[in-house]
N, C-alpha and C positions, 0 to 999 in steps of 0.2 A: 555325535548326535545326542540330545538332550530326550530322555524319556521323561511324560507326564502324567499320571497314573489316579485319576479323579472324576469327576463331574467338570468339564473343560468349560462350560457357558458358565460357571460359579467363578466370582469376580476374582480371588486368587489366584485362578489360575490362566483365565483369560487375560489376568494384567501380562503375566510371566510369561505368556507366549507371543501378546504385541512385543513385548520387549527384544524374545528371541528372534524374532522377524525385524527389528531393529539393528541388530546383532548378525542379521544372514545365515542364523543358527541352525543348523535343521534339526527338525524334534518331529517326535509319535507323539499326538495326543492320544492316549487312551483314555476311551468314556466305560468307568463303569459299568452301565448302563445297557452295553454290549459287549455280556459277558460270554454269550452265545457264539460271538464271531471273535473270542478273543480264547489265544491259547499261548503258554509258556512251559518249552520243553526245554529241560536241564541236562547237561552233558555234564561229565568229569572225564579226563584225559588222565593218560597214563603217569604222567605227572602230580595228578590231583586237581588241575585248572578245572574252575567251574566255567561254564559256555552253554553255549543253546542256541536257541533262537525263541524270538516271540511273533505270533501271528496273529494278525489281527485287519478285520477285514478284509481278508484275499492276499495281503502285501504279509510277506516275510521278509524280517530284520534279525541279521548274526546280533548276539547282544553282546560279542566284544565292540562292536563300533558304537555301543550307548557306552560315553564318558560321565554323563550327568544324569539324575533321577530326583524326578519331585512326586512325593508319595501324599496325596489329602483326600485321603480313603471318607467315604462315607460307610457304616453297616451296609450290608447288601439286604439284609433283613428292611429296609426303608423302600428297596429298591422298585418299583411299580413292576417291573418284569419279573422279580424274582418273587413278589406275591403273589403273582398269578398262576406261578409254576404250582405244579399237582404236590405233595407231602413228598412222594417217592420218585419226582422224575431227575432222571440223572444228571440234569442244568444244577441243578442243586449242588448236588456233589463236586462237579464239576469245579462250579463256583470258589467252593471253600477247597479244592486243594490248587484252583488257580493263583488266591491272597497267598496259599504257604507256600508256594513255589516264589512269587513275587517278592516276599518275607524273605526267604533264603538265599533267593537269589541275589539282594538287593542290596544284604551286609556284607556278602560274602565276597562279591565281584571286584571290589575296586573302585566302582565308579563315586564321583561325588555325591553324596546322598542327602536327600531331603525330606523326613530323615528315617532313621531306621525304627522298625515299628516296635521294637521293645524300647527304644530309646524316649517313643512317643508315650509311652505306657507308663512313667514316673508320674505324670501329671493326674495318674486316674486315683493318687493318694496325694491329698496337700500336706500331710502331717508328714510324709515320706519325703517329699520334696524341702519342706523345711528345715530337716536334718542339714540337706545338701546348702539350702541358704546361708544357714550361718556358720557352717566351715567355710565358708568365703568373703567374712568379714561383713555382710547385711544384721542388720537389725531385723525382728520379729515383733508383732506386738504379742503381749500376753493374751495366750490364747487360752482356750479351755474347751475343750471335746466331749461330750456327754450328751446321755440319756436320762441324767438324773435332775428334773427340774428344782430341786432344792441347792442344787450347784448350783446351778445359773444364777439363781437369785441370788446366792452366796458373792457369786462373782461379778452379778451387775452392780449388787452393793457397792463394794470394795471397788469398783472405778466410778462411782456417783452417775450410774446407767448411760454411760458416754462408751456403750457396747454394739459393733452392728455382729450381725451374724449372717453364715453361711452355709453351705452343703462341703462335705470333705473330700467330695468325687473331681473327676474332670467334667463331669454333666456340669453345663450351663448352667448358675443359678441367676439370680438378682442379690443381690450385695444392699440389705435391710436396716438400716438402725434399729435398736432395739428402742420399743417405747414401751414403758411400766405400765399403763391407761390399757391398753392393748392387747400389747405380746403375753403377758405373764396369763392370763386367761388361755392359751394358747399351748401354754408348755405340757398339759400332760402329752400331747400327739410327738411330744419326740421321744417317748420310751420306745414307739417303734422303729424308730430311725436318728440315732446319734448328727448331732447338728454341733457345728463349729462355731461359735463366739468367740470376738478379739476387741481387747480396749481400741476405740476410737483415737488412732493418731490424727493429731492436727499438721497439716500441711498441705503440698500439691502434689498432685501424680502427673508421674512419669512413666512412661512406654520405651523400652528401652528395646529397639529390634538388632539383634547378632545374627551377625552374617558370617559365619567364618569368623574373621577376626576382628571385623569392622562393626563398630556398631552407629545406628542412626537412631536418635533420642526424641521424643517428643512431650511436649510439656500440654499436660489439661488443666485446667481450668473452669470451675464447676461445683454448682452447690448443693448438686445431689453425691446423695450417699454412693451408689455407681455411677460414673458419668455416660457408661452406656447408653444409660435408659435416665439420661437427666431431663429431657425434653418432661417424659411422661412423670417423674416422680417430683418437679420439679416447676414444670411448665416454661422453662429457658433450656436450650440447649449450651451442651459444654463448647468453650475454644479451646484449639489444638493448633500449638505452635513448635516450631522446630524449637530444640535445645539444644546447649552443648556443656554434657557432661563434665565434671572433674574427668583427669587422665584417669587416677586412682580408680575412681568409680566405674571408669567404661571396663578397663582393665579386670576386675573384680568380674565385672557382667558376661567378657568374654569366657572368662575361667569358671565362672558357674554355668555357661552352656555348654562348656566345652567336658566338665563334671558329670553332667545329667547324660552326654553320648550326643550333643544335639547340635548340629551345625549351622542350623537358622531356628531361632526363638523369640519368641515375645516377653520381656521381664516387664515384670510392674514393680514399680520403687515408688517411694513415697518419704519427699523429704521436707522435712518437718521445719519449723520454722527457725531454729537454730543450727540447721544444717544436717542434722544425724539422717540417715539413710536406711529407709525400713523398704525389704520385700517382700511381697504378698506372697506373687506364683512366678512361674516360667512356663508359658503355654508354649507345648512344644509343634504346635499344629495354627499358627497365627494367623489372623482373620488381619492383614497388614495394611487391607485396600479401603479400610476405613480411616487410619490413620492417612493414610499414603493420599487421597481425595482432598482428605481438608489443610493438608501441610505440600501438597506437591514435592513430598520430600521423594527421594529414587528408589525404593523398597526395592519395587519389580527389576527395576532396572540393575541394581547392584546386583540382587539373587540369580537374574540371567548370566550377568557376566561371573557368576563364582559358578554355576552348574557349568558355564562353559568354556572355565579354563583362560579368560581372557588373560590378560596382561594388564590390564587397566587397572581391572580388580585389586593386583596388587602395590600398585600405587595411590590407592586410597591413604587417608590418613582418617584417624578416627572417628571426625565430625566433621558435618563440612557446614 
């Protein structure tokens, strides 16, 4: 049995569960959402085995028969039920040692995970994760992290202001060229909050999704600074076409997710017009079913078959 552990109508996880139903898989979706009718009791046995059972909605499941887990927690703080609740009612509490039970339970158990919440927790430092980039053979652009606007200007200098910038957290930002006319009017507001700038590499991005040990590539194409929000910054939307990797390079991609604790990831690479190989991030939490919409490539479908142990899964080769 495949556990799902999120907001199930949010298109990642609705893709993964058409798939399991493709598959004859049987899976708990848990919502969120109803955290009220949801409960996680932990056992340890005389041996040390961790065991329980999780309840939810009236239906009890032993959770040694869950083999597979996908975890795309949202804050429960967002949660419309859980604003409503009083400062001091007990749903409250509830709630938050429901996540540490589910936390513990989730690395601890065995099952295939997707993925473990300290392992999702690298990405809420970029400068952290960079470290892990280039022990693994990726290129970095030169960056520079500060709150001292007379750096910045020192370092847009020194790359003839061919610099974008960004936030150093996992929080979403927008991915901004820096423009002198503009931005530099702008810099005192980051003594209060340290802001990331990296020289402008020239080339195209790539979406590099790891599944285990398989990776599926995709090529953008795009003449905004983020190709996210190329439509808006840009007034053309990006194209996204499958790719296929150097071996080296997928190789490299699996062993930095495999580095970070992460068993499905999203890498962004970007490779530049004579070849060199630069990476940004590894989003350990991947939003897949954007890419996976405009390329029909099998994201969900492969992720189904590695949560569940198929066979299939491991006759993959690395690109298809």
């Amino acid at each position: 049995m495949v556990l799902t552990w999120g907001i199930p109508s949010e298109s990642p996880i609705r893709r993964l569960l058409d798939e399991l139903d493709v598959l004859e898989q049987p899976y708990v979706a848990v919502s969120q959402r109803h955290f009220a009718e949801t409960d996680l009791n932990l056992t340890i046995d005389a041996v040390g085995n961790l065991g329980g059972t999780l309840t939810y909605q009236g239906q009890t499941y032993p959770l040694a028969e869950i083999s597979g887990v996908y975890l795309r927690l949202v804050d429960d703080e967002v949660l419309p039920e859980f604003q409503r609740l009083p400062v001091d009612d007990p749903l409250r509490m509830h709630t938050r040692r429901l996540i540490q039970h589910l936390s513990v339970w989730s690395e601890w158990a065995g099952c295939r995970l997707v993925n473990s919440m300290p392992a999702m927790a690298s990405n809420n430092s970029k400068p952290y994760q960079a470290q892990f980039i280039q022990q693994h053979g990726f290129l970095t652009p030169d960056t520079l992290i500060t709150n001292n606007p007379d750096r910045v200007m020192d370092f847009c200098e020194r790359h003839h202001n061919r610099v974008i910038y960004k936030s150093i957290s996992g929080v979403r930002s927008i991915v901004q060229a820096w423009n002198p006319r503009t931005d530099a009017e702008k810099l005192a507001l980051i003594r209060h909050c340290p802001v990331q700038f990296q020289e402008q590499v020239d080339g195209f991005d790539v979406r590099v999704h790891v599944i285990g040990e398989l990776v599926l590539a995709t090529r953008i194409t795009a003449q905004a600074t983020d190709y996210r929000y190329a439509l808006h910054q840009t007034g053309e939307s990006a194209t996204l076409a499958p790719y296929e990797l150097e071996a080296d390079v997928a190789a490299s991609c699996v062993s930095l997710s495999k580095a970070l604790g992460l068993n499905f990831s999203g890498i962004d690479l970007r490779i530049s017009p004579t070849g060199e190989v630069y990476c940004f991030e590894v989003n350990p939490c991947p939003a897949y079913t954007y890419y996976e919409s405009y390329t029909s490539q099998p994201i969900a479908a492969w992720l189904a078959e590695y949560l569940s142990g198929h066979d299939n899964y491991y006759r993959r080769v690395w690109n298809v």
